[in-house]
N, C-alpha and C positions, 0 to 999 in steps of 0.2 A: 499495379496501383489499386489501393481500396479505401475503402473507408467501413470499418464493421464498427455497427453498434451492436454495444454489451447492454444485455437485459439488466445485470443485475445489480444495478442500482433502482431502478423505478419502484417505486413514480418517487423515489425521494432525490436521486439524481440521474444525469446523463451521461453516460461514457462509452467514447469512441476510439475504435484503435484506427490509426492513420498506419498506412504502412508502402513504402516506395512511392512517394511522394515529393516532387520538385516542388511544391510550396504548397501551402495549406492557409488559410483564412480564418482566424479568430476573431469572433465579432462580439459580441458580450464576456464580459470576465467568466476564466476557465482557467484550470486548474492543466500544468500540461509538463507529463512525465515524459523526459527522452529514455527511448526503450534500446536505441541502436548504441553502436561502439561508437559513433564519431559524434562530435560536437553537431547541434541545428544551431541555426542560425536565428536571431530576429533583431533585423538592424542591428546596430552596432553592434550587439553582444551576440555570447552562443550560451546557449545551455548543454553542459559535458553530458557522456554517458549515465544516466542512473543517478542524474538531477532534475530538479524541478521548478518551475516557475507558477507563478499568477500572471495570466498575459490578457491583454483587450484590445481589441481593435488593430490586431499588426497583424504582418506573412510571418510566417514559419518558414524557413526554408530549408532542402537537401536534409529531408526525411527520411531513413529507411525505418523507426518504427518509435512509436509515440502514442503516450494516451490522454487526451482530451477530458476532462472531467466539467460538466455543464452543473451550472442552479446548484453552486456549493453552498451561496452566500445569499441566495435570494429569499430565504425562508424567514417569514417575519417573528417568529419565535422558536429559537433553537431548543426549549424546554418542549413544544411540540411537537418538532420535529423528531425529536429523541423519543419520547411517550410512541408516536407513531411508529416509531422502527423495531421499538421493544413488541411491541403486538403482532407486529409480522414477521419478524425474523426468529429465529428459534436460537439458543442459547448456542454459545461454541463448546460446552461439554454436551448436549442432547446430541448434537452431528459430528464430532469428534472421539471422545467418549475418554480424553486424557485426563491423567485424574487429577493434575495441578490445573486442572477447566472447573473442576466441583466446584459447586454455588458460587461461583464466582460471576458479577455481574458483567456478562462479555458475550456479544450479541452478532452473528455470522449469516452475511445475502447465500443464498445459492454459490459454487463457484461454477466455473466458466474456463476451460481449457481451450487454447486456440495454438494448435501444435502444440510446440513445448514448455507455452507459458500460459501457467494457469492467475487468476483474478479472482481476490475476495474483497468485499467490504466486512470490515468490522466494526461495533458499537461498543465500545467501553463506558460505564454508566455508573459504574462505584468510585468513590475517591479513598482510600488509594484502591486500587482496582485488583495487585494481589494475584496478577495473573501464574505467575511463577517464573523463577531465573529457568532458562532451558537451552541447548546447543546442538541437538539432535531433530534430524528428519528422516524419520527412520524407512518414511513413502519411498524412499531416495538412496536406493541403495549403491548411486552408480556414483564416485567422487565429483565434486563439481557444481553441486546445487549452490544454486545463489537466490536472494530473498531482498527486499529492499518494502519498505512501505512508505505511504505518500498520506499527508494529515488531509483530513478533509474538511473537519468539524470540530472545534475547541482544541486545546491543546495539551500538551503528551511529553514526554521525554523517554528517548530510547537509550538503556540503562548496559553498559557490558562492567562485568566482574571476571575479577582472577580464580573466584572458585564458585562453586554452588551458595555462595553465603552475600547478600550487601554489604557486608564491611567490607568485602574486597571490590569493591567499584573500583572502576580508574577511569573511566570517560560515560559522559552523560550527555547529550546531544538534546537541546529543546526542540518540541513539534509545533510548530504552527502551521496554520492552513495554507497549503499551499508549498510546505517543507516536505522534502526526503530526504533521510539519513545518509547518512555516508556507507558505505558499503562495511559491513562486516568479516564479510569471508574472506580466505585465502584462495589461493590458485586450486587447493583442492577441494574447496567448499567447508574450509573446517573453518567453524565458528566459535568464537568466546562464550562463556556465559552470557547470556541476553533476555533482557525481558521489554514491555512498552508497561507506560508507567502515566497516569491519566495526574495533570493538573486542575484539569476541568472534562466535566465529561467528555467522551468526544467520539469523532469518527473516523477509520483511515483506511486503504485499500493496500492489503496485501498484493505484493506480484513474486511470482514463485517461478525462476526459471532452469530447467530442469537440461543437464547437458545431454550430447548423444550419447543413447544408448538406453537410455533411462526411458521410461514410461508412465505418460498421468496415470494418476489411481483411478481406480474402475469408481 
């Protein structure tokens, strides 16, 4: 049983992994991704595997892994809070160095590997943001990788296509705070064309989990 806090939101947010946990206690509005195979609980509903909620003042219950996102919503100007993260975070082509990243306004915390599942936040800050359609992880060479992001800040649409081109859209999924997408991959980690795609600017936390055998990048 634990409770780890992730650095790499501060000081713009909080986020905690819960893990083997019979109940758990949310007391100010929080942002809270289930990480495990089975449904949690809170009161009458459940939140499935690789869903998400906005929860306040309720138990969580029959935890094995879940993450807690604290002060999504408490920032009294979201134009500020963006200006702040652009100054301290460094672009996702400067630490990535992929080339559908170029000048492209799209802004990456530190990540954070805890065993097999690594933790990023993102800041998309252009409209349209232009990130690129893409299907590859190439970190990942072992079948299996799975990938899900959670909105945090403004809102987004995750984008899948039949080929490398947007006229081949076939599903478009709206992001709001507090939203994670429907899962992408297949049993082998094979994914569609996919890109996120900013309505308003926004923020959201990647979570990247990587099956056995496989190893985070150094």
């Amino acid at each position: 049983m634990s409770v780890k806090h992730l650095e790499i939101g501060e000081p713009f947010f909080g986020l905690r992994l819960v893990t083997d946990e019979a109940s758990f206690e949310i007391g100010n509005r929080a942002i809270v991704l289930n990480l495990g195979n089975a449904p949690i609980a809170v009161e009458a509903q459940k939140i499935g595997a690789l869903q998400s909620a906005i929860l306040e003042g309720c138990s969580v219950v029959g935890i094995d892994k879940m993450v807690v996102i604290d002060r999504f919503d408490t920032h009294d100007d979201d134009a500020e809070l963006l200006t702040g993260i652009r100054e301290q975070w460094p672009s996702a082509f400067e630490v990535r160095r992929e080339e559908r990243l170029r000048g492209v306004e799209h802004y990456m915390s530190p990540k954070i590997w805890v065993g097999q599942v690594g933790f990023t936040i993102y800041h998309s800050a252009s409209i349209p943001l232009n990130v690129g359609l893409h299907k590859e992880h190439p970190f990942c060479p072992v079948p299996g990788f799975r990938e899900v992001h959670t909105q945090i800040v403004g809102f987004g649409k995750m984008q899948q296509c039949r080929e490398k081109d947007l006229s081949t859209l076939y599903l478009e999924e709206v992001m709001a705070p507090g939203h994670t997408h429907r899962p992408m991959f297949d049993e082998n980690g094979n994914y569609p064309w996919h890109q996120f795609e900013t309505i308003t600017p926004s923020v959201f936390m990647a979570v990247e989990m990587l099956p056995d055998g496989a190893q985070p990048p150094a």
